[in-house]
N, CA and C atoms as an extended XYZ file, in Angstrom:
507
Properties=species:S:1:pos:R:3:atomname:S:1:resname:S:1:resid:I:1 pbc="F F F"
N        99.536      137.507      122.554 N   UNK     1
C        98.769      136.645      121.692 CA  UNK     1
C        99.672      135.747      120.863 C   UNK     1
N       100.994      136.492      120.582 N   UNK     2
C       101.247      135.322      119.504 CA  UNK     2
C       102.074      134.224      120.217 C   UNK     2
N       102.507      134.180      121.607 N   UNK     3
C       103.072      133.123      121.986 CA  UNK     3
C       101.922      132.352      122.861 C   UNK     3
N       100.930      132.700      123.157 N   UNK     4
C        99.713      131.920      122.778 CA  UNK     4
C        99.433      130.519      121.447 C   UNK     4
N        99.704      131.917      120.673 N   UNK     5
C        99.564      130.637      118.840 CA  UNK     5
C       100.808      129.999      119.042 C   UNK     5
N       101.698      130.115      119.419 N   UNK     6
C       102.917      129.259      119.436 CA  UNK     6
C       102.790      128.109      120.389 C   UNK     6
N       102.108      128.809      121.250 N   UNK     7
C       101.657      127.273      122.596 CA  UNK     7
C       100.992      126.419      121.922 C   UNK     7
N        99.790      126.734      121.016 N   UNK     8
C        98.789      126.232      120.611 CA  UNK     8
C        99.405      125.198      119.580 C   UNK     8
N       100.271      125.645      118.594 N   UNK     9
C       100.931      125.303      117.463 CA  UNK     9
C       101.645      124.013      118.196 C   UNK     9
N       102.803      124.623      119.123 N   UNK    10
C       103.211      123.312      119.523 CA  UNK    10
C       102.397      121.969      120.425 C   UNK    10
N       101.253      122.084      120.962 N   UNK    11
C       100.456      121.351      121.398 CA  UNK    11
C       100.193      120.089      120.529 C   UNK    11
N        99.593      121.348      119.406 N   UNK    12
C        99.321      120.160      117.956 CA  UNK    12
C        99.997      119.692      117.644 C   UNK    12
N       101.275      120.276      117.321 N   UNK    13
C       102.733      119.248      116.521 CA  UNK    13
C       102.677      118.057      118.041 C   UNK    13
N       102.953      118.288      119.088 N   UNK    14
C       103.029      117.101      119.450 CA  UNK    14
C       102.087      115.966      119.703 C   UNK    14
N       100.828      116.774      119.671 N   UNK    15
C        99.632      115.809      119.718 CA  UNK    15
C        99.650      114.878      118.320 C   UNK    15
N       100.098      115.224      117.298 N   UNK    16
C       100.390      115.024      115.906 CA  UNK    16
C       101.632      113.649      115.777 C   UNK    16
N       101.881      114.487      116.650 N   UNK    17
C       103.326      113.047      116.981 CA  UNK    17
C       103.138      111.801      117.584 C   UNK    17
N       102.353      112.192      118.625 N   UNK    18
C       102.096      110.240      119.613 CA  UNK    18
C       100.665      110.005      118.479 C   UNK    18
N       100.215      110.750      117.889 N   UNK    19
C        99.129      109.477      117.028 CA  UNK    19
C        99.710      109.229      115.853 C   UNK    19
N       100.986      109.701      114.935 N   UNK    20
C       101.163      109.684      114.069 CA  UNK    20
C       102.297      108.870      114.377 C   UNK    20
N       103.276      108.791      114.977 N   UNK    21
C       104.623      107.943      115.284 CA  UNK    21
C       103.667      106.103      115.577 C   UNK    21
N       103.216      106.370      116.306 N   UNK    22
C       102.945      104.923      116.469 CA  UNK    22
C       102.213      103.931      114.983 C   UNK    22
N       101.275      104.769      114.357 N   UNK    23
C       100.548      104.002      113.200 CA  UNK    23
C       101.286      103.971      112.333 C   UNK    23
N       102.450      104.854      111.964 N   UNK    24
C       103.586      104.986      111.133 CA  UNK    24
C       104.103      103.400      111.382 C   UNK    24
N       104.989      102.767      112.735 N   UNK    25
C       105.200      102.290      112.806 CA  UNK    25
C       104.773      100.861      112.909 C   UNK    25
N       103.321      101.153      113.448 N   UNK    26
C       102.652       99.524      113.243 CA  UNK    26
C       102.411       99.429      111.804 C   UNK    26
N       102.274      100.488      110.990 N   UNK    27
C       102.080      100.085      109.139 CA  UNK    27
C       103.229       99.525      108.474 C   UNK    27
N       104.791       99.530      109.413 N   UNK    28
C       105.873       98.482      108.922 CA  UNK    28
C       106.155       97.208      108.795 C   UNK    28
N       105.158       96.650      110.131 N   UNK    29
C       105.246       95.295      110.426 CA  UNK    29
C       103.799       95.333      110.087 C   UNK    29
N       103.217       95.424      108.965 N   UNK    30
C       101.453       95.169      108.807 CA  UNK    30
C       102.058       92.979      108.560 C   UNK    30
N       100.658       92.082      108.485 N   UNK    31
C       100.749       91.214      107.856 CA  UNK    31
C        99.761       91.242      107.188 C   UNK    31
N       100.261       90.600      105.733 N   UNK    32
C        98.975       90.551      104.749 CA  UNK    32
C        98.842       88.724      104.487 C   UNK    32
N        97.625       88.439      104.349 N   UNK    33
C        97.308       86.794      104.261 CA  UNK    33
C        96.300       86.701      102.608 C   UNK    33
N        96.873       85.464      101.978 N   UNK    34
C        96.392       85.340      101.040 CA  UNK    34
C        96.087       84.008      100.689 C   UNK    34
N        95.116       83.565      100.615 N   UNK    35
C        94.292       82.128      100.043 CA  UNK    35
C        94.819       82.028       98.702 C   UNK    35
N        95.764       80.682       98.669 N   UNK    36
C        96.824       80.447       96.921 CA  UNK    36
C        95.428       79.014       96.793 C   UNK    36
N        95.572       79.025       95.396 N   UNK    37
C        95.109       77.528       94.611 CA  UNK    37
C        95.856       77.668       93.482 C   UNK    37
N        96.442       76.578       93.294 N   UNK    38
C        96.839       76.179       91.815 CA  UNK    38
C        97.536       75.056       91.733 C   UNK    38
N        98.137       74.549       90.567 N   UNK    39
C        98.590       73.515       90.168 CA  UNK    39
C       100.247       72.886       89.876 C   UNK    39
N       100.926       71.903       90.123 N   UNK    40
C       101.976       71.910       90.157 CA  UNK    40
C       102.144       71.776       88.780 C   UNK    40
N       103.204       72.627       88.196 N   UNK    41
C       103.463       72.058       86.411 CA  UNK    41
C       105.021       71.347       85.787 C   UNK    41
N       105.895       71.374       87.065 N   UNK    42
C       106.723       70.513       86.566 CA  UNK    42
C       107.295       70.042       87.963 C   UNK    42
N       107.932       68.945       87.976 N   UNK    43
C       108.441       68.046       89.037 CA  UNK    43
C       109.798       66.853       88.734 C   UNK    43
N       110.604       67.177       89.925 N   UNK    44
C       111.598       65.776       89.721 CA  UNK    44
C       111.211       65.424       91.391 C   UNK    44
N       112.205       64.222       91.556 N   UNK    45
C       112.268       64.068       92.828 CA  UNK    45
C       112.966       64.977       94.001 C   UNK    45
N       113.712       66.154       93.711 N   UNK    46
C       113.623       66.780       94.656 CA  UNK    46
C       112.955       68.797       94.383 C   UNK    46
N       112.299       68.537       93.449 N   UNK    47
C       111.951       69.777       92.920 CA  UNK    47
C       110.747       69.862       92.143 C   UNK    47
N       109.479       71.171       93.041 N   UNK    48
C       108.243       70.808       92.520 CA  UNK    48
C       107.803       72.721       92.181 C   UNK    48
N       107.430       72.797       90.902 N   UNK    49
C       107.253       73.871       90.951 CA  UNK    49
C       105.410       73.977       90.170 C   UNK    49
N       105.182       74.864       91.170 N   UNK    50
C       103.618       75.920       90.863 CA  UNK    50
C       103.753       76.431       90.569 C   UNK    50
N       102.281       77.182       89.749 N   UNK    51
C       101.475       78.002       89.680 CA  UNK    51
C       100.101       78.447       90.283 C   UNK    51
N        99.613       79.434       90.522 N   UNK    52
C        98.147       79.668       90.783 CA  UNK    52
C        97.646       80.841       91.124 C   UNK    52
N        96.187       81.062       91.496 N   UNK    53
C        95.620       82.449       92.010 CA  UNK    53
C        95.891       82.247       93.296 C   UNK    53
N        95.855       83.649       93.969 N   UNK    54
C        95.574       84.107       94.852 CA  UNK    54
C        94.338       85.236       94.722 C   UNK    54
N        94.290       84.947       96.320 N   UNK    55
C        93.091       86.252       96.786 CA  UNK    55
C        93.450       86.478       98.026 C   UNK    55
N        93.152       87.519       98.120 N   UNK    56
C        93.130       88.013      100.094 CA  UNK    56
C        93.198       90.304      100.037 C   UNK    56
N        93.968       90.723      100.214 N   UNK    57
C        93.670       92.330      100.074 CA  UNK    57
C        93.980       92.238       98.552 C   UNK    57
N        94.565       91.631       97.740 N   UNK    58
C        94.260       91.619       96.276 CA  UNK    58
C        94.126       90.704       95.730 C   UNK    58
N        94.115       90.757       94.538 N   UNK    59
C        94.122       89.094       93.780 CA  UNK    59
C        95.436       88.973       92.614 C   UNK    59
N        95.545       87.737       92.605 N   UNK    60
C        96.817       88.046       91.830 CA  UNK    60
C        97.438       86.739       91.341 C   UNK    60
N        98.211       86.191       90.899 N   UNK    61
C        99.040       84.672       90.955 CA  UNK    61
C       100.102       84.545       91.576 C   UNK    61
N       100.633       83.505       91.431 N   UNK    62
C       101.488       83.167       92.254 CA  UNK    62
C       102.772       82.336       91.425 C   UNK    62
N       103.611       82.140       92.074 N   UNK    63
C       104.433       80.959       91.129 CA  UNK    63
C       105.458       80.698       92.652 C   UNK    63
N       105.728       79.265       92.789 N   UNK    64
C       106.450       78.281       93.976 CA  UNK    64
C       107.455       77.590       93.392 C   UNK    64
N       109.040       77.847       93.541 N   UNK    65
C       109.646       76.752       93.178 CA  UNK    65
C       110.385       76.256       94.940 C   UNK    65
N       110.002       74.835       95.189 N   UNK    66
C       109.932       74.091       96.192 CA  UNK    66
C       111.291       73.036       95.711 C   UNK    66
N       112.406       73.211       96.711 N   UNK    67
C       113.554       72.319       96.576 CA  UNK    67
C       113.140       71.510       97.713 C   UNK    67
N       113.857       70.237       97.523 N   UNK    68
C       113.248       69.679       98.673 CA  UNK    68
C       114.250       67.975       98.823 C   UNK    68
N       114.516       67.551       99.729 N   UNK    69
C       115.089       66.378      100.002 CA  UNK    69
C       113.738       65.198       99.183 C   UNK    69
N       114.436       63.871       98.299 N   UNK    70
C       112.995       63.302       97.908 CA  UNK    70
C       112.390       62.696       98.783 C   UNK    70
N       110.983       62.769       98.277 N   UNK    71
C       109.675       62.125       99.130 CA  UNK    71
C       109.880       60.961       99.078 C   UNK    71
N       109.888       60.142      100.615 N   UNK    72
C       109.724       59.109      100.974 CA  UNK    72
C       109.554       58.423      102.162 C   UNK    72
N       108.469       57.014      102.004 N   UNK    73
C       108.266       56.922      103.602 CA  UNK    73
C       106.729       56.886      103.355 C   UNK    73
N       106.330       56.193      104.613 N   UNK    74
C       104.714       56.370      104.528 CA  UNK    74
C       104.312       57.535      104.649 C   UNK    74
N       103.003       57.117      105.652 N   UNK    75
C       102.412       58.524      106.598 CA  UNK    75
C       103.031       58.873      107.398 C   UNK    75
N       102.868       60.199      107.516 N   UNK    76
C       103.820       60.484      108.630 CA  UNK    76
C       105.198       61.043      108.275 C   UNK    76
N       105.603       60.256      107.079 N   UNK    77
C       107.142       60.672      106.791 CA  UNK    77
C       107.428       62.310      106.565 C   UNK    77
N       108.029       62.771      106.937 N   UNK    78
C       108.934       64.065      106.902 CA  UNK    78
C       110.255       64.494      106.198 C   UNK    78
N       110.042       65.074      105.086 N   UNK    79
C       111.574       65.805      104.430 CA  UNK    79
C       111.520       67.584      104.372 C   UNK    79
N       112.524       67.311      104.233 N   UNK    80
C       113.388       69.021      104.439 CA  UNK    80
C       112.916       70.095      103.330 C   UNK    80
N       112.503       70.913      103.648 N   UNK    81
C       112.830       72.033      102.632 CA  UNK    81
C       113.853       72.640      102.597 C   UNK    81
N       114.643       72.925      101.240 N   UNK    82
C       115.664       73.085      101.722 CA  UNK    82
C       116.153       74.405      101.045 C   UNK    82
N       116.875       75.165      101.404 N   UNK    83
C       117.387       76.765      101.197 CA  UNK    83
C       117.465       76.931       99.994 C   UNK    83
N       116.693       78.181       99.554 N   UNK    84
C       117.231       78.782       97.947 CA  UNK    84
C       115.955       78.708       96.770 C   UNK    84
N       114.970       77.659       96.801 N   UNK    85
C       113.651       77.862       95.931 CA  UNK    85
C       112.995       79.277       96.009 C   UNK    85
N       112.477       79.587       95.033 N   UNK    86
C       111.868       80.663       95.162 CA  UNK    86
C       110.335       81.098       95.067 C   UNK    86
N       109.966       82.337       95.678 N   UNK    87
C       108.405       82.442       95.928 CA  UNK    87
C       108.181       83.821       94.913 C   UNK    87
N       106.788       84.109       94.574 N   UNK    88
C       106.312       85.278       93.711 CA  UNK    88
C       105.075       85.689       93.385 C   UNK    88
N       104.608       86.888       93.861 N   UNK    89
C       103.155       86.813       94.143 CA  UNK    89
C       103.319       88.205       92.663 C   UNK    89
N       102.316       88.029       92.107 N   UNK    90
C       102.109       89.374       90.942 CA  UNK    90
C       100.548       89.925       91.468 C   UNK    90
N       100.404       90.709       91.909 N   UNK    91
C        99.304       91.339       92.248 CA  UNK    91
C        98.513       92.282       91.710 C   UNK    91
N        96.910       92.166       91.306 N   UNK    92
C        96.576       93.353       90.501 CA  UNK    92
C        96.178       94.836       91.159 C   UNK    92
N        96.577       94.862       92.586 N   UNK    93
C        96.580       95.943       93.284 CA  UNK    93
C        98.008       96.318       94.079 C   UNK    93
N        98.426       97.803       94.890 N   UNK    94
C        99.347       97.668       95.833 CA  UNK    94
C        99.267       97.289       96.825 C   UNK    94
N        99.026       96.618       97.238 N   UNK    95
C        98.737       95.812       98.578 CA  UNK    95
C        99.104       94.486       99.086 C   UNK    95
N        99.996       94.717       99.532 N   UNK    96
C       101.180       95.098       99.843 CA  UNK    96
C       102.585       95.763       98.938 C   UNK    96
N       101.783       95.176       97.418 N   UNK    97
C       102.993       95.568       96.431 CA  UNK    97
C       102.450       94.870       95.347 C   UNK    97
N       102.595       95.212       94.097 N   UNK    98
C       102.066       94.838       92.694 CA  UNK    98
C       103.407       94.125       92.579 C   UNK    98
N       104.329       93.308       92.826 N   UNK    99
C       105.241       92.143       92.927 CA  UNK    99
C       105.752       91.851       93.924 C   UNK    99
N       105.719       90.893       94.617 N   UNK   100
C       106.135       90.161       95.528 CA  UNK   100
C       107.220       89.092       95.290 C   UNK   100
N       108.946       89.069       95.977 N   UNK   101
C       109.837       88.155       95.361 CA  UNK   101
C       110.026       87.473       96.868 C   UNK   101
N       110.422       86.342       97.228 N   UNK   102
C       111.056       86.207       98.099 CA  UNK   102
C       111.754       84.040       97.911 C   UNK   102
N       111.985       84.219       99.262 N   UNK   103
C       112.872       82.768       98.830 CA  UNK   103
C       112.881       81.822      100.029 C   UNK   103
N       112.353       80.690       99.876 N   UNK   104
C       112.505       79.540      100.987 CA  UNK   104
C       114.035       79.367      101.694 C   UNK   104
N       113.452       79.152      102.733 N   UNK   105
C       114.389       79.221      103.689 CA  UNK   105
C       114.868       78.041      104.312 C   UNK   105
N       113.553       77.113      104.366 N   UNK   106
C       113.336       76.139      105.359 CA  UNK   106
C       111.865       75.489      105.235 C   UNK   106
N       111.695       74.501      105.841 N   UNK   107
C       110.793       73.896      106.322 CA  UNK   107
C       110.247       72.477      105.991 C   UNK   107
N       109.762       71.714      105.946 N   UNK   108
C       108.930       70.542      106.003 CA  UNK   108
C       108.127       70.111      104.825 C   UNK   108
N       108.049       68.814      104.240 N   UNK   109
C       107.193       68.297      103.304 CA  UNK   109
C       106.582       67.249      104.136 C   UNK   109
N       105.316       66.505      104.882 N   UNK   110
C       104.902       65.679      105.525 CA  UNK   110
C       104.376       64.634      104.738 C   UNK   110
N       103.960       63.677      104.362 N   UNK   111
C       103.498       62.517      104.002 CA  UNK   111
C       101.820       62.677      104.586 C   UNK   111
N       100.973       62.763      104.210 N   UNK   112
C        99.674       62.765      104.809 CA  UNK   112
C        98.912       61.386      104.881 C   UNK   112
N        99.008       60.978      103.413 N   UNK   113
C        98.536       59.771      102.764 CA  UNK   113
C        99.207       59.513      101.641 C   UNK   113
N       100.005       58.597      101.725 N   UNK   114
C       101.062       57.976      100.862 CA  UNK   114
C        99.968       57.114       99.879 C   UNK   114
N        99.033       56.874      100.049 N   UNK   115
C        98.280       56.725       98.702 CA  UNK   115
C        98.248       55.247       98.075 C   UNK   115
N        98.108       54.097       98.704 N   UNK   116
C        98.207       53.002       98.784 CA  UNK   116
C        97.037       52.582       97.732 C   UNK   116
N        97.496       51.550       96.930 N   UNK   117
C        96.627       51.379       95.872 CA  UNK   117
C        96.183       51.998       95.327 C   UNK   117
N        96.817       52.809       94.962 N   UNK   118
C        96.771       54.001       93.250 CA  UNK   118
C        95.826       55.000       94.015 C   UNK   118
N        95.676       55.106       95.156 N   UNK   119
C        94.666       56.194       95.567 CA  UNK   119
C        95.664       57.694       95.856 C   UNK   119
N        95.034       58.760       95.722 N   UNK   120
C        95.464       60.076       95.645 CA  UNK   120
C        96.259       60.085       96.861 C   UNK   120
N        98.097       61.074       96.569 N   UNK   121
C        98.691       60.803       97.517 CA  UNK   121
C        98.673       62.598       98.139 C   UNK   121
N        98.882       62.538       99.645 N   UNK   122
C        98.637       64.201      100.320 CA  UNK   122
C        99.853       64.261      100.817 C   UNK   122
N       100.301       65.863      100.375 N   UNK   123
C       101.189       66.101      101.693 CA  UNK   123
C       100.956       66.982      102.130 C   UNK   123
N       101.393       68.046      103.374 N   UNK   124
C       101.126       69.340      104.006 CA  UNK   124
C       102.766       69.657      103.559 C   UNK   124
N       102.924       70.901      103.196 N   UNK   125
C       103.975       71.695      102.762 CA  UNK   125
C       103.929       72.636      103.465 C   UNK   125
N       104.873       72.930      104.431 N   UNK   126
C       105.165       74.208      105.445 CA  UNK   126
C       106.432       74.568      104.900 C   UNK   126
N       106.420       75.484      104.610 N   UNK   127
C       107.796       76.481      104.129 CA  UNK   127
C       107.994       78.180      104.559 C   UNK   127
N       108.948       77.932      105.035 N   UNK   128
C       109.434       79.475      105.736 CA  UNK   128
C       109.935       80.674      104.807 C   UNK   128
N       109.944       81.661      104.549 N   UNK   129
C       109.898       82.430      103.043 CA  UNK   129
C       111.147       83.592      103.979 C   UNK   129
N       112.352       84.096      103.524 N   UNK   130
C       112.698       84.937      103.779 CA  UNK   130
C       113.206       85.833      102.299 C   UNK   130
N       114.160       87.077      102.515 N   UNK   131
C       114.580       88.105      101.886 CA  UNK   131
C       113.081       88.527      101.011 C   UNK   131
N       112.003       88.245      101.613 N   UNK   132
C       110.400       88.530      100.836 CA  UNK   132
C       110.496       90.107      100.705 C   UNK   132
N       110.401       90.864       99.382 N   UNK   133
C       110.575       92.163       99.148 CA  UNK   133
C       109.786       92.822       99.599 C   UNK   133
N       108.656       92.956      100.316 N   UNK   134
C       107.621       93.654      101.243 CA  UNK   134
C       107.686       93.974      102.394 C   UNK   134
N       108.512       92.760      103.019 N   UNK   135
C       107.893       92.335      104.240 CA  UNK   135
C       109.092       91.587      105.304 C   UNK   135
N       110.470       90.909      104.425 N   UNK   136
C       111.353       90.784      105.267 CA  UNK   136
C       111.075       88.878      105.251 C   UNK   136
N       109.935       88.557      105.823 N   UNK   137
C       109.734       87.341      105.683 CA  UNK   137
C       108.418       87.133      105.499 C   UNK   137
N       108.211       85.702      105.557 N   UNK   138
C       106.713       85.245      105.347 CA  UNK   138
C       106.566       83.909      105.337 C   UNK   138
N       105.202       83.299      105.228 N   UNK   139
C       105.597       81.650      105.708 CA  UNK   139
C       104.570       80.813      104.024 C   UNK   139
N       104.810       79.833      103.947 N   UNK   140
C       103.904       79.012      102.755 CA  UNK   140
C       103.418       77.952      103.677 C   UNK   140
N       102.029       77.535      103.257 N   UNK   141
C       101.337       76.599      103.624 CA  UNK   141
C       100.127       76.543      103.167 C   UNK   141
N       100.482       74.827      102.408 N   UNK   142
C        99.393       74.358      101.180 CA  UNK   142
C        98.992       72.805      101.245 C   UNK   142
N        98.458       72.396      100.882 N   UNK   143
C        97.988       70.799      100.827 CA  UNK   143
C        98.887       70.471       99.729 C   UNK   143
N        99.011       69.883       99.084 N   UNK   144
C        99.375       69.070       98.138 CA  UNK   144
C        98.669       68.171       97.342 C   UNK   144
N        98.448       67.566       96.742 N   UNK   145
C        97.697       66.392       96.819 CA  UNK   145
C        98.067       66.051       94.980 C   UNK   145
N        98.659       64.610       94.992 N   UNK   146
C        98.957       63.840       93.988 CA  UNK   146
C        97.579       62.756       93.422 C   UNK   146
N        97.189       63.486       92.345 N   UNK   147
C        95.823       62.647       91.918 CA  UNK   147
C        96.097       61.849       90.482 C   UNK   147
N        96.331       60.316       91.406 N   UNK   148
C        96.239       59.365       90.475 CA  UNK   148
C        95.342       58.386       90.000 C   UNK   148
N        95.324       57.805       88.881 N   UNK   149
C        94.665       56.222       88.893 CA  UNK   149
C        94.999       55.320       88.131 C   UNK   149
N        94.447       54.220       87.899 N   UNK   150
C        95.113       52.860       87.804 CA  UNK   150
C        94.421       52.583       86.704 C   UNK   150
N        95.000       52.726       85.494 N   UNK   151
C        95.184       52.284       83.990 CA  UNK   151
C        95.977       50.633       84.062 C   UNK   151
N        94.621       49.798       83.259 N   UNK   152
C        95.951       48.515       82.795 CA  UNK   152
C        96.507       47.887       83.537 C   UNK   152
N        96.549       48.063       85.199 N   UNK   153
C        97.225       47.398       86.031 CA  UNK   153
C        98.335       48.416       87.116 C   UNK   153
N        98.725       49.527       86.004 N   UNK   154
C        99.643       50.637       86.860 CA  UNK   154
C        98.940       51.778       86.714 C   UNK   154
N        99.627       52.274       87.773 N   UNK   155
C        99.530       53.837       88.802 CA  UNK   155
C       100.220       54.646       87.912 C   UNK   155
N        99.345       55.643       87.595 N   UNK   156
C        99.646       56.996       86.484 CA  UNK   156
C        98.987       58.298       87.446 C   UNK   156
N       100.273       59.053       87.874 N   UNK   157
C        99.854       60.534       88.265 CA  UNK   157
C        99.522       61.530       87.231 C   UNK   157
N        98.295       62.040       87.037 N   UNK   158
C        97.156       62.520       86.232 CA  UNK   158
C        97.679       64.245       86.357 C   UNK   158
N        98.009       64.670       87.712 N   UNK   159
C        97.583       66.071       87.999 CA  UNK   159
C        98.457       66.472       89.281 C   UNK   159
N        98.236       67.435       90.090 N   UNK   160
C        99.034       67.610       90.972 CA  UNK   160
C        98.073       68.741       91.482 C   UNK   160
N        97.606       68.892       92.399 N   UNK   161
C        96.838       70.646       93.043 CA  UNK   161
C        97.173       70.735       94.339 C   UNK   161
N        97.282       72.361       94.606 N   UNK   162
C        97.984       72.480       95.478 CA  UNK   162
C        97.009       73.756       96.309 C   UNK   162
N        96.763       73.368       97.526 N   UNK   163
C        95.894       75.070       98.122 CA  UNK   163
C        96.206       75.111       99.631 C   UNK   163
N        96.098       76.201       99.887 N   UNK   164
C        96.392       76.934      100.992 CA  UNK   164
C        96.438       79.068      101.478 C   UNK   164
N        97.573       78.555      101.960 N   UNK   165
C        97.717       80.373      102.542 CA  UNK   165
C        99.546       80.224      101.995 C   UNK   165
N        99.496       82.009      102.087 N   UNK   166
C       100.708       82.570      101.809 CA  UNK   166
C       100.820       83.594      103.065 C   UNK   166
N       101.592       83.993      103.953 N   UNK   167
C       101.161       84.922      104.976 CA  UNK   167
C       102.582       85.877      104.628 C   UNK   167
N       102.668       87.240      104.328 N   UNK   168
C       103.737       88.138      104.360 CA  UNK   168
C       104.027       88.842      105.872 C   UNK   168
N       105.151       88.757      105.973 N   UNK   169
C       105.082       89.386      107.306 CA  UNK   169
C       105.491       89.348      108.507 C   UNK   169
């Protein structure tokens, strides 16, 4: 009987093992996605930094500092993101983590609508996120959008909002 319970015992430990080894391991590479809105609050020409909420498995804010070659060029035009700005999610749950740090790597500022006659100017912001403390990496992608109008004869930028996704992972 008792090397019976020992058969039995080890059955389970290994039955225990192929369902437990694999979900172990797909819970390392999970991705978590989060819907950002908020607002840009300070800017030069090659440096634009946010704030805002997020939502997605928690809710939380955010803060973007975006280095960047300056904007210029119509539609269409394309500049660099360039290495070293930093990303930060504060979350009011763990999920993935009640702080999130990580840091641009790379990627693209596009020209959408350069905004001709004081009308609101767009860009698409793709940015690649690495050393992200969760997750290893992760990507940014937001609209932009420069909302101006025409006081007196000149073009006065009013505001700055910014929405999209944050993806960890």
């Amino acid at each position: 009987m008792n090397a019976l319970h020992r058969r039995i015992a080890a059955a389970v430990l290994v039955a225990s093992l192929v369902v437990l080894v694999p979900a172990t391991a797909g819970a390392a590479t999970k991705t978590s996605r989060f819907s950002i809105s908020g607002t840009e609050v300070s800017a030069t020409s090659t440096t634009g930094r946010f704030v805002g909420a997020a939502s997605g498995s928690a809710l939380g804010t955010w803060y973007a500092e975006v280095v960047h070659a300056p904007l210029a060029g119509g539609d269409g035009a394309q500049v660099a993101i360039q290495s070293g700005g930093s990303f930060g999610m504060a979350l009011a749950q763990a999920e993935p983590a009640y702080v999130v740090s990580g840091q641009f790597s790379g990627g693209t500022i596009t020209t959408i609508y350069s905004g001709t006659n004081c009308k609101n100017q767009v860009y698409a912001v793709e940015g690649d996120l690495k050393s992200v403390s969760v997750t290893g990496t992760g990507h940014f992608s937001a609209t932009l959008t420069h909302h101006r109008r025409s006081v007196l004869g000149r073009c006065w930028l009013y505001a700055a909002t910014v929405s999209g996704t944050v993806t960890l992972g």
